[in-house]
Backbone as CSV, one residue per row, in Angstrom:
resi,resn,N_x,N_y,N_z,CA_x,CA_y,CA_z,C_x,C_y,C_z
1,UNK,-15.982,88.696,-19.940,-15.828,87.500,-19.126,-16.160,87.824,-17.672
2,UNK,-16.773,86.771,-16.972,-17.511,86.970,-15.682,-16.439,86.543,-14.663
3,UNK,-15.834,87.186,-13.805,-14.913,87.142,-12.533,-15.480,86.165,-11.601
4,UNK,-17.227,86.400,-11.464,-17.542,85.557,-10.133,-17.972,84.577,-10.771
5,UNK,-17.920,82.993,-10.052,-18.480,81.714,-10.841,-19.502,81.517,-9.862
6,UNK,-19.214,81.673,-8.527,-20.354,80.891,-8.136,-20.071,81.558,-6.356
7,UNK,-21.310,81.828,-5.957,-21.144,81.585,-4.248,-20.792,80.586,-4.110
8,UNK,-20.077,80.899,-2.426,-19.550,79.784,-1.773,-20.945,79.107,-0.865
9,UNK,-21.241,78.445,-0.999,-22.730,78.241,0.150,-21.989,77.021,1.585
10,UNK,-21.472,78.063,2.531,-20.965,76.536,3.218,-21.567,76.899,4.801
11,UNK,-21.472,76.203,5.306,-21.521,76.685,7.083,-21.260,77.858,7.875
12,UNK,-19.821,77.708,7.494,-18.638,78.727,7.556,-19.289,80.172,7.083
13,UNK,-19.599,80.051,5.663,-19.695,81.098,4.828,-21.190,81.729,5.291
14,UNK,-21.983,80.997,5.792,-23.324,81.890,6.308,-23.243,82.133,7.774
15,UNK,-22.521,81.747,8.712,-22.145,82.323,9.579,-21.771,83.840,9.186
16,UNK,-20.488,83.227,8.778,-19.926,84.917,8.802,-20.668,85.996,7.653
17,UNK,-21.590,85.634,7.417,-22.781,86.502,6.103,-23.664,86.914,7.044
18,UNK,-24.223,86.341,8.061,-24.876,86.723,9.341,-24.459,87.788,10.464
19,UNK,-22.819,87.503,11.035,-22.639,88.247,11.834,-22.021,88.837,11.271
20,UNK,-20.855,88.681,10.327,-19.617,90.115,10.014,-19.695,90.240,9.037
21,UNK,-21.325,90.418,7.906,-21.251,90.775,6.845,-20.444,90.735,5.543
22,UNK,-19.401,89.485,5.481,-18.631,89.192,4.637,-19.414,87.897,3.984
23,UNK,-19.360,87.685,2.513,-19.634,87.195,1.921,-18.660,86.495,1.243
24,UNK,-19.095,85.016,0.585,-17.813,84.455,-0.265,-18.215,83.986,-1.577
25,UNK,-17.161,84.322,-2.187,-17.533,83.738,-3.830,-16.367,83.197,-4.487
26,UNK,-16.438,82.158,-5.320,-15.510,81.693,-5.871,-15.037,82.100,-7.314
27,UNK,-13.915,82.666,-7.583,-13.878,83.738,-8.549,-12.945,83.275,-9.724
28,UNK,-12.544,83.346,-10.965,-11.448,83.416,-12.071,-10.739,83.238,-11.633
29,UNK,-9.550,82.380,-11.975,-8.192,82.310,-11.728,-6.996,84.005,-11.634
30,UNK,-8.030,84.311,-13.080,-6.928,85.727,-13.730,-7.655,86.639,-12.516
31,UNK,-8.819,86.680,-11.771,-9.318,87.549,-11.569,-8.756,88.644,-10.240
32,UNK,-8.891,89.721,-10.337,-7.945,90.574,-9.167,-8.685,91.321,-8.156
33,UNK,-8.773,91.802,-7.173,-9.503,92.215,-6.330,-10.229,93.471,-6.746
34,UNK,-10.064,94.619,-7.841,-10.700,95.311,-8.618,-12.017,94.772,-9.106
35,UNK,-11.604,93.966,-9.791,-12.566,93.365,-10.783,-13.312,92.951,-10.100
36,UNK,-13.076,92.483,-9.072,-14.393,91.776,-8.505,-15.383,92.499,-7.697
37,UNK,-14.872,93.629,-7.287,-15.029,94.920,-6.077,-16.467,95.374,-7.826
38,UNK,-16.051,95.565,-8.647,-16.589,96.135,-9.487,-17.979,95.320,-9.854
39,UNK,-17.665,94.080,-10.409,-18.489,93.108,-10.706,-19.395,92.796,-9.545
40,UNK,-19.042,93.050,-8.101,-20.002,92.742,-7.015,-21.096,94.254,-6.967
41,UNK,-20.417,95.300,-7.425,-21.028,96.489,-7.331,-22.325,96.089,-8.127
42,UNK,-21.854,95.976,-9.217,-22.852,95.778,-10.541,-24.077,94.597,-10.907
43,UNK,-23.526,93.208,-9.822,-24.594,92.081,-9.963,-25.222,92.559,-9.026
44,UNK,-24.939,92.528,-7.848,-25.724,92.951,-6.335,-26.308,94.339,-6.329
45,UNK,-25.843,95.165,-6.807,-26.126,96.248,-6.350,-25.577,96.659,-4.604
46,UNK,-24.631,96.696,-4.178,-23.905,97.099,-3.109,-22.617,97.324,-2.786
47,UNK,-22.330,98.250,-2.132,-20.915,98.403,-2.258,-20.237,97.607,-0.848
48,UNK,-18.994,96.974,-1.741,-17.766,96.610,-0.740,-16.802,97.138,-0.502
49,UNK,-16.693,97.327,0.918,-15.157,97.894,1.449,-14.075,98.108,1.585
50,UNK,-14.169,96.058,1.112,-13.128,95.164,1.154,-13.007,94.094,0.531
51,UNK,-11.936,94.013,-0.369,-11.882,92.627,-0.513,-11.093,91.636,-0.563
52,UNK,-10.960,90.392,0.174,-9.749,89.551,0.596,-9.468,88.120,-0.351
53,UNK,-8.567,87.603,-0.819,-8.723,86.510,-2.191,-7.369,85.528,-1.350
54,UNK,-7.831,84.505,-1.301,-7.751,82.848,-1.212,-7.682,82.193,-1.901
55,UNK,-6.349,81.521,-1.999,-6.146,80.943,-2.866,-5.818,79.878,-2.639
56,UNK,-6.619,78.496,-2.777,-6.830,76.777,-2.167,-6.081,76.330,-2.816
57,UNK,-5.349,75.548,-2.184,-4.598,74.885,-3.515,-5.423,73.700,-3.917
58,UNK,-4.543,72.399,-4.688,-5.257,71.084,-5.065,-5.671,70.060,-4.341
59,UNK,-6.486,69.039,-3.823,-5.794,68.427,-3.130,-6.050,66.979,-3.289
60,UNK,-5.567,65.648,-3.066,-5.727,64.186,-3.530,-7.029,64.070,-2.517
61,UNK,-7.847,62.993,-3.310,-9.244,62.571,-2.749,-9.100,60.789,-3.496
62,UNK,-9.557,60.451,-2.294,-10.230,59.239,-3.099,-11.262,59.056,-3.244
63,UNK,-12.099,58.622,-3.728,-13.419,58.536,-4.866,-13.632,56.835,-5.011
64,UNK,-14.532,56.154,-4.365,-14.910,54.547,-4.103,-13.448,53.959,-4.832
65,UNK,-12.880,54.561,-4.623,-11.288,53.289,-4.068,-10.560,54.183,-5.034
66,UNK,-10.557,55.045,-6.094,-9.905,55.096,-6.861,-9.519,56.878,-6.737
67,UNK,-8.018,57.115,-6.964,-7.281,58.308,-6.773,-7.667,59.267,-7.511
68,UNK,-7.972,60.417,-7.120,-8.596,61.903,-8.091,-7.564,62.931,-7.770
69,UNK,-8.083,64.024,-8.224,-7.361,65.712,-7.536,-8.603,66.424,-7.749
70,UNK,-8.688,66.834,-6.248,-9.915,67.991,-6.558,-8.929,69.205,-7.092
71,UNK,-9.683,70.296,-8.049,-8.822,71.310,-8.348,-8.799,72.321,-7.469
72,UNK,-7.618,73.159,-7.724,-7.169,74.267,-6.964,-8.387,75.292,-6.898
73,UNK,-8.831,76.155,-6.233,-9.610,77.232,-6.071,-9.314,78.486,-6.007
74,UNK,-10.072,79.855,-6.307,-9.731,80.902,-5.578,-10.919,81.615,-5.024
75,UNK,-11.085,82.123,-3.884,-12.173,82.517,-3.339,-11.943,84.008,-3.013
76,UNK,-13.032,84.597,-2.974,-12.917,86.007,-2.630,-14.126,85.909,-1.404
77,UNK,-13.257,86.581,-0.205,-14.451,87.172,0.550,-14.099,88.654,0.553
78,UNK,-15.694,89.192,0.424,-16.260,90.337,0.212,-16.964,90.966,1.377
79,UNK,-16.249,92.119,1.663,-17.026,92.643,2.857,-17.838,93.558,2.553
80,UNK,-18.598,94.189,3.222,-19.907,95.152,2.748,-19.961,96.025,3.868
81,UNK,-20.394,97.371,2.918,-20.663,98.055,3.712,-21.965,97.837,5.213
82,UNK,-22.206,98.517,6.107,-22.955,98.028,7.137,-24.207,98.465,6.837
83,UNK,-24.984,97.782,6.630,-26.016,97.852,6.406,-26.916,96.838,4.974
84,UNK,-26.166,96.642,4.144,-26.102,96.520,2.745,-26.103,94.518,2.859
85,UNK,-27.080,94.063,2.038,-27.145,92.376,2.412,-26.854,92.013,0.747
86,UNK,-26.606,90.965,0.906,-26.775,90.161,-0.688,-27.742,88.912,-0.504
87,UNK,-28.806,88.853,-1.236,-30.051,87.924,-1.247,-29.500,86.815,-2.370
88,UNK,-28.453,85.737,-1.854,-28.312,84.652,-2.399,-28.552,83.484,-2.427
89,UNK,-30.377,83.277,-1.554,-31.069,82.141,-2.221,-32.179,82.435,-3.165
């Protein structure tokens, strides 16, 4: 089973991919900062230093008049060694 689901692609997130080499991905619920340290080794090819996990909670949206829940999240940002990029377009 795959830990990472998906980059984060936001504003925020390519800023700081630009200047402080941290990257974000949105990861498994079960998933633990190992696993992902590992799994980033192995898709990318690069090693991380660090890694920090966020955890969003739910939150109410409305949607053309009518009440939703976006779901809860967990995000990992991933720092990298200096030098080392991840090509995620």
């Amino acid at each position: 089973m795959t830990t990472i689901l998906r980059p984060r692609i936001t504003e925020k997130a390519g800023i700081m991919s630009e200047t402080q080499n941290v990257y974000t991905f949105e990861v498994a619920k079960n998933s633990t900062k190992d696993t992902i340290a590992k799994e980033i080794k192995t898709l990318y090819k690069v090693t991380p230093t660090k890694v920090r996990i966020v955890n969003l909670p739910a939150r109410k949206v409305f949607v053309r008049g009518n009440k939703g829940v976006q779901s809860a999240i967990k995000k990992a940002l991933v720092y990298l060694k200096k030098g080392d990029k991840i090509n995620l377009a």
